[in-house]
N, CA, C and O atoms as a GROMACS GRO file, in nm:
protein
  280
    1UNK      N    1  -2.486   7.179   4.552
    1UNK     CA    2  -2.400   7.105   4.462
    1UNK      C    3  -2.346   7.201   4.357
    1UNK      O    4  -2.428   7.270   4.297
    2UNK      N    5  -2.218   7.211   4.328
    2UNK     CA    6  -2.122   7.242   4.227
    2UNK      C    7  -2.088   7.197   4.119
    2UNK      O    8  -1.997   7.116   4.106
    3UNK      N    9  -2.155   7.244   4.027
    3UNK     CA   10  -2.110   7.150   3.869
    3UNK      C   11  -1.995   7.237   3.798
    3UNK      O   12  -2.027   7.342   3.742
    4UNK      N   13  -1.889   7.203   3.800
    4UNK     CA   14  -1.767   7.301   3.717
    4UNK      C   15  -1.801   7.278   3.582
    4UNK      O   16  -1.819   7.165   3.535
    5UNK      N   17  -1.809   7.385   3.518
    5UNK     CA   18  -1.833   7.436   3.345
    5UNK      C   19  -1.709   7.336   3.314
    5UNK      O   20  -1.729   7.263   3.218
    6UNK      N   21  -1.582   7.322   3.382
    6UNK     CA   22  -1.494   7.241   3.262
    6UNK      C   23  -1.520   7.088   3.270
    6UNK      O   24  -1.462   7.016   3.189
    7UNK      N   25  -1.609   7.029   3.369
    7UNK     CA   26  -1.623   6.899   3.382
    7UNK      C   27  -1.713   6.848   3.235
    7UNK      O   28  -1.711   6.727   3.215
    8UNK      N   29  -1.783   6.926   3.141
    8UNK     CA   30  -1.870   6.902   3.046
    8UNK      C   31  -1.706   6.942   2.897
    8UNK      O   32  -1.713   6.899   2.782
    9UNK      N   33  -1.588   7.026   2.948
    9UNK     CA   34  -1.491   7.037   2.805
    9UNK      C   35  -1.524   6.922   2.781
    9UNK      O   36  -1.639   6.913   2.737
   10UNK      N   37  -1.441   6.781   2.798
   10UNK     CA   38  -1.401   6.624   2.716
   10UNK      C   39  -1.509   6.608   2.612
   10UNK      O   40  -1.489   6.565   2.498
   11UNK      N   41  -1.675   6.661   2.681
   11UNK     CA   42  -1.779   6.590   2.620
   11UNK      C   43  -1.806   6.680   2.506
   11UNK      O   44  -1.806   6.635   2.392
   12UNK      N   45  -1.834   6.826   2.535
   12UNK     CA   46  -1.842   6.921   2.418
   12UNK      C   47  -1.719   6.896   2.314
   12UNK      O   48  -1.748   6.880   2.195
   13UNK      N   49  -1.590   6.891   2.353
   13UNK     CA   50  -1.479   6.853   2.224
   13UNK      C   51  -1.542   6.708   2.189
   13UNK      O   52  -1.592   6.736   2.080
   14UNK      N   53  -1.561   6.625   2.202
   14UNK     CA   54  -1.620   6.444   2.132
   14UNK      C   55  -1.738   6.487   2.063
   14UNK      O   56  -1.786   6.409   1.980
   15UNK      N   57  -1.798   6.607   2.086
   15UNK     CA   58  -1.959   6.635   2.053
   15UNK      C   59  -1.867   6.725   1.880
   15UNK      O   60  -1.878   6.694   1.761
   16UNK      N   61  -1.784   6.837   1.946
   16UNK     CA   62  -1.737   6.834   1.786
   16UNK      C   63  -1.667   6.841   1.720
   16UNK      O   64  -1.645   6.927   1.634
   17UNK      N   65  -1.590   6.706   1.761
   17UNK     CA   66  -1.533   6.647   1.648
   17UNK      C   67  -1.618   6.556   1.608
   17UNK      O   68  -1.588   6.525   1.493
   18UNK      N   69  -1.704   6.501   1.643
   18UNK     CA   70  -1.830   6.457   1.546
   18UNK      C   71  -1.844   6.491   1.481
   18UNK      O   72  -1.815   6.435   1.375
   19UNK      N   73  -1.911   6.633   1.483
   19UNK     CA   74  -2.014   6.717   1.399
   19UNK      C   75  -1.899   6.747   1.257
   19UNK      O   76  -1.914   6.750   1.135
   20UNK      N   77  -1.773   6.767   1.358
   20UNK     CA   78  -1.670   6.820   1.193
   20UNK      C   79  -1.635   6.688   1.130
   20UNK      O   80  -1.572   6.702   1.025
   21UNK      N   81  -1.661   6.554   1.166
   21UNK     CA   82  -1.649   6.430   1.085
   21UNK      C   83  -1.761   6.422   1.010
   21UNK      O   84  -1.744   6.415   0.888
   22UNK      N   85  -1.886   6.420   1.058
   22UNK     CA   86  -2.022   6.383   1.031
   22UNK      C   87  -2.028   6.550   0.897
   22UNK      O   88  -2.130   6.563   0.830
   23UNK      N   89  -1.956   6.613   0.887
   23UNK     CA   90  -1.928   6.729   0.822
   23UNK      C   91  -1.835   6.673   0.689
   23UNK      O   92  -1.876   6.682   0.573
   24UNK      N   93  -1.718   6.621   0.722
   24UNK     CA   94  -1.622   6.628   0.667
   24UNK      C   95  -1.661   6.506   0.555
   24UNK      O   96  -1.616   6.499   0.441
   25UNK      N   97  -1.777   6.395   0.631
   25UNK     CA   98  -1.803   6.267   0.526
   25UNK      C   99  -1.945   6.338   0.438
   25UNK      O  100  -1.983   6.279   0.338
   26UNK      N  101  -1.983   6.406   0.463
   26UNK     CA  102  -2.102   6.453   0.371
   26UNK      C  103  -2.063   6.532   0.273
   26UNK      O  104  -2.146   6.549   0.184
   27UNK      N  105  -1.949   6.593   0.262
   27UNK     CA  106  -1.851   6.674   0.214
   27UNK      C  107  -1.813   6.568   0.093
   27UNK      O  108  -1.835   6.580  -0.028
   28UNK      N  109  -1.757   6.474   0.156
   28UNK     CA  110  -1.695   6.383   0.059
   28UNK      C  111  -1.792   6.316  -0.030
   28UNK      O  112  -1.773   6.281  -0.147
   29UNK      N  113  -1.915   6.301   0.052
   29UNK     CA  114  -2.003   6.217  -0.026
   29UNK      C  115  -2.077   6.250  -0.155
   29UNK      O  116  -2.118   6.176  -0.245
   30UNK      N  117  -2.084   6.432  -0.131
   30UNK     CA  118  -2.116   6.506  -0.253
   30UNK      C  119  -2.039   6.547  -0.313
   30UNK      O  120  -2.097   6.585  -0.415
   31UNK      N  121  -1.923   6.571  -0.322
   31UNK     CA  122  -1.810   6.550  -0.410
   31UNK      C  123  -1.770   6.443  -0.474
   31UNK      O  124  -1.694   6.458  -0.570
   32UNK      N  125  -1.809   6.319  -0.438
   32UNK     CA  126  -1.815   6.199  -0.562
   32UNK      C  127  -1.922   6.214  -0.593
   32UNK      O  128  -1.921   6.197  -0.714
   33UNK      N  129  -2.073   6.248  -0.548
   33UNK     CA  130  -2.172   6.284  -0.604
   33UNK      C  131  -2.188   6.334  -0.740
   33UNK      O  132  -2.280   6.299  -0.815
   34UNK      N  133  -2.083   6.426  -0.773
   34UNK     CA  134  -2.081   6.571  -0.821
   34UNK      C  135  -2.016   6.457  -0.927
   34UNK      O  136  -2.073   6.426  -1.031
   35UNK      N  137  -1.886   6.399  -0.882
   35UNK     CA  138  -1.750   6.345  -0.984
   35UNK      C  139  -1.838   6.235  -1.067
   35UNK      O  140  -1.830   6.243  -1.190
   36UNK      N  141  -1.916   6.141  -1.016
   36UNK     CA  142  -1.991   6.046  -1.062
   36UNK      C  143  -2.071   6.078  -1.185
   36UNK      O  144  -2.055   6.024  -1.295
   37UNK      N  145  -2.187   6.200  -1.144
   37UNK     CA  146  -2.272   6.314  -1.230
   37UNK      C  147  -2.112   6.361  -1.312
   37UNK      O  148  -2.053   6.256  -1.336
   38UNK      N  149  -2.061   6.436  -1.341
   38UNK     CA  150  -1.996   6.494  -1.433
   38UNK      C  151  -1.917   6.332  -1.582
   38UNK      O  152  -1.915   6.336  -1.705
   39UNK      N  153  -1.872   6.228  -1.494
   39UNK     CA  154  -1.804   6.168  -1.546
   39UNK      C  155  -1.910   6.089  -1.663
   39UNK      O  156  -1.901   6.067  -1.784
   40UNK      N  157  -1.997   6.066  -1.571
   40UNK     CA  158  -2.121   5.959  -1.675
   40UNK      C  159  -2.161   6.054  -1.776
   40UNK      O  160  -2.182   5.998  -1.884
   41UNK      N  161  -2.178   6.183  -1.777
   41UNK     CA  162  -2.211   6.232  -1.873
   41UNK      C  163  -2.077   6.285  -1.966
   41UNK      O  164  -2.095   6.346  -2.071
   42UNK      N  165  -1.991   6.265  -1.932
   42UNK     CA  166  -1.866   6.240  -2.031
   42UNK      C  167  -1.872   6.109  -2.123
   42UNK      O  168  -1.838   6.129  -2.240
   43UNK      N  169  -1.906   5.992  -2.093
   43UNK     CA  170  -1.952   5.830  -2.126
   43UNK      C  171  -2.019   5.831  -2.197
   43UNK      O  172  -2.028   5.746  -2.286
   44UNK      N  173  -2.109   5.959  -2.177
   44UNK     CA  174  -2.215   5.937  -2.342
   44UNK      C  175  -2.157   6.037  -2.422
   44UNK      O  176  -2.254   6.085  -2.481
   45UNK      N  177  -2.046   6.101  -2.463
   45UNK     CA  178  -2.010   6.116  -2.564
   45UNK      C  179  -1.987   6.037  -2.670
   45UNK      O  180  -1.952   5.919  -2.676
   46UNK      N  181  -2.016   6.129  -2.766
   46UNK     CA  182  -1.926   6.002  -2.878
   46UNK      C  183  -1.802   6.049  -2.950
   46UNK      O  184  -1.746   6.153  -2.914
   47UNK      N  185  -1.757   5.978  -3.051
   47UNK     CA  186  -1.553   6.054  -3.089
   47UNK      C  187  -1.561   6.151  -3.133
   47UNK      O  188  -1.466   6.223  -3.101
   48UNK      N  189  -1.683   6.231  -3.242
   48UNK     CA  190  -1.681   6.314  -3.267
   48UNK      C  191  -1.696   6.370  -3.235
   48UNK      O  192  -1.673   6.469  -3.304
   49UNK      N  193  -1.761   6.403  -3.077
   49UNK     CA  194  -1.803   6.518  -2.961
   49UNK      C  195  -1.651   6.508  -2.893
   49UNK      O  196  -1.607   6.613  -2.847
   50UNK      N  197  -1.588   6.421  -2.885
   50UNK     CA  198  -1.457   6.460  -2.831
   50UNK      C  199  -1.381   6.496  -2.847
   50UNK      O  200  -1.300   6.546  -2.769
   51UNK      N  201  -1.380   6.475  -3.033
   51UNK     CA  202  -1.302   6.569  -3.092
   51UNK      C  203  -1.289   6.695  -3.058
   51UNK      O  204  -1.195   6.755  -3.005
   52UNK      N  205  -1.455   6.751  -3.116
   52UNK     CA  206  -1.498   6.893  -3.088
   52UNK      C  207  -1.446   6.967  -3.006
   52UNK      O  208  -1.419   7.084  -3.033
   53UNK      N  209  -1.418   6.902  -2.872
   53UNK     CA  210  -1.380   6.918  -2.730
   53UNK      C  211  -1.267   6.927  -2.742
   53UNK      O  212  -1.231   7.034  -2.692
   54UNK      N  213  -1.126   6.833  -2.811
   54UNK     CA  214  -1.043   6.834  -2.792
   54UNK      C  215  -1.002   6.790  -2.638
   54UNK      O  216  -0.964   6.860  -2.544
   55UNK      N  217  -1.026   6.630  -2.652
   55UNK     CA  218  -1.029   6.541  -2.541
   55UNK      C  219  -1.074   6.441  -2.540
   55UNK      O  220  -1.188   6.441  -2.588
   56UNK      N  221  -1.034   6.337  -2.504
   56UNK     CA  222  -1.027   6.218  -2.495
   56UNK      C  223  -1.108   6.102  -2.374
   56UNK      O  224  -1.184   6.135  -2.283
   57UNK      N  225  -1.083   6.027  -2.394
   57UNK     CA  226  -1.112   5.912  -2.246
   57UNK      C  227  -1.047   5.933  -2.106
   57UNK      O  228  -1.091   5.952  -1.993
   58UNK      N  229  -0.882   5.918  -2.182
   58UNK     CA  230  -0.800   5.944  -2.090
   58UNK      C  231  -0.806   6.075  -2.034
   58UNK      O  232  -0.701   6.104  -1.976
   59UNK      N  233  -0.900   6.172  -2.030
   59UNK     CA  234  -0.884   6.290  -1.987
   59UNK      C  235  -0.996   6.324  -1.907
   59UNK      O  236  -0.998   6.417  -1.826
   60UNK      N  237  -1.108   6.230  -1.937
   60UNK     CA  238  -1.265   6.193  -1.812
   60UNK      C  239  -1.193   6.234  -1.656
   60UNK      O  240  -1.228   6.332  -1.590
   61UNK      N  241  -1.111   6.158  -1.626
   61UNK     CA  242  -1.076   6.144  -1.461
   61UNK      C  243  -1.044   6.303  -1.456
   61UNK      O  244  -1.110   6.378  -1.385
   62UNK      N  245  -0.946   6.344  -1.530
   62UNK     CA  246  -0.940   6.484  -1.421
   62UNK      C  247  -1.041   6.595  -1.485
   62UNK      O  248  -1.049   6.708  -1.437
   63UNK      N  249  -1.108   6.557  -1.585
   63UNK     CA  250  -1.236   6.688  -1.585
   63UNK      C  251  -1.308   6.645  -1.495
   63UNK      O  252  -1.337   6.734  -1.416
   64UNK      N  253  -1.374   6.494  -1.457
   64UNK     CA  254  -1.481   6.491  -1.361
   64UNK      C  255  -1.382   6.538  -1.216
   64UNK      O  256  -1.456   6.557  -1.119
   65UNK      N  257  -1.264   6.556  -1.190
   65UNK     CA  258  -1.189   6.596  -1.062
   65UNK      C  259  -1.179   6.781  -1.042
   65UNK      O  260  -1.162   6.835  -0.932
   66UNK      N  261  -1.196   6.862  -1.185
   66UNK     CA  262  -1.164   6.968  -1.198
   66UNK      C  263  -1.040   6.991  -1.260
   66UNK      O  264  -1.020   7.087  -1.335
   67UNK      N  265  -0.959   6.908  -1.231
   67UNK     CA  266  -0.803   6.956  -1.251
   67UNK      C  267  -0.728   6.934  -1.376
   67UNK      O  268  -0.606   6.948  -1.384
   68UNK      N  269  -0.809   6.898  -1.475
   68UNK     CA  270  -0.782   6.915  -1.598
   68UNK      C  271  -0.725   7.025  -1.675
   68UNK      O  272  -0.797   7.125  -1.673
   69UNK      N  273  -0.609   7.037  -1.746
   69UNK     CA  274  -0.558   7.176  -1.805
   69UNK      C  275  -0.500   7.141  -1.954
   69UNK      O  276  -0.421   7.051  -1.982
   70UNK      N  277  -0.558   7.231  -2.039
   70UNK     CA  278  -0.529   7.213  -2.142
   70UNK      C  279  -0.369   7.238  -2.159
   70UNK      O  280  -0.315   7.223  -2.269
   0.00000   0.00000   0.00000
């Protein structure tokens, strides 16, 4: 019996694009991880620590994103 190496391609490509989904959502999941952790500890500021900072409420979303620019 003859097993051709390409009769297993279809299954190895489904095997990973799994692995790069099952990749791509753990990815995401610690990156709100990360955004969640950074933002709550923005929340316990108070006005005069924001002052200090030079920053606001409205400015939480893109420091917990990174993309904040003075």
């Amino acid at each position: 019996m003859h097993i051709d190496v390409l009769d297993f391609a279809p299954a190895a490509r489904r095997a990973g694009l799994f692995a790069r989904l099952r990749g791509a959502v753990a990815h995401r999941i610690a990156e709100r991880r990360a955004y969640n952790r950074v933002f709550d500890e923005l929340l316990k500021l108070d006005r005069r620590e924001m002052d200090e900072l030079g920053i606001g409420p409205a400015d939480f979303d893109a420091i917990a994103r990174g993309t904040y620019r003075r």
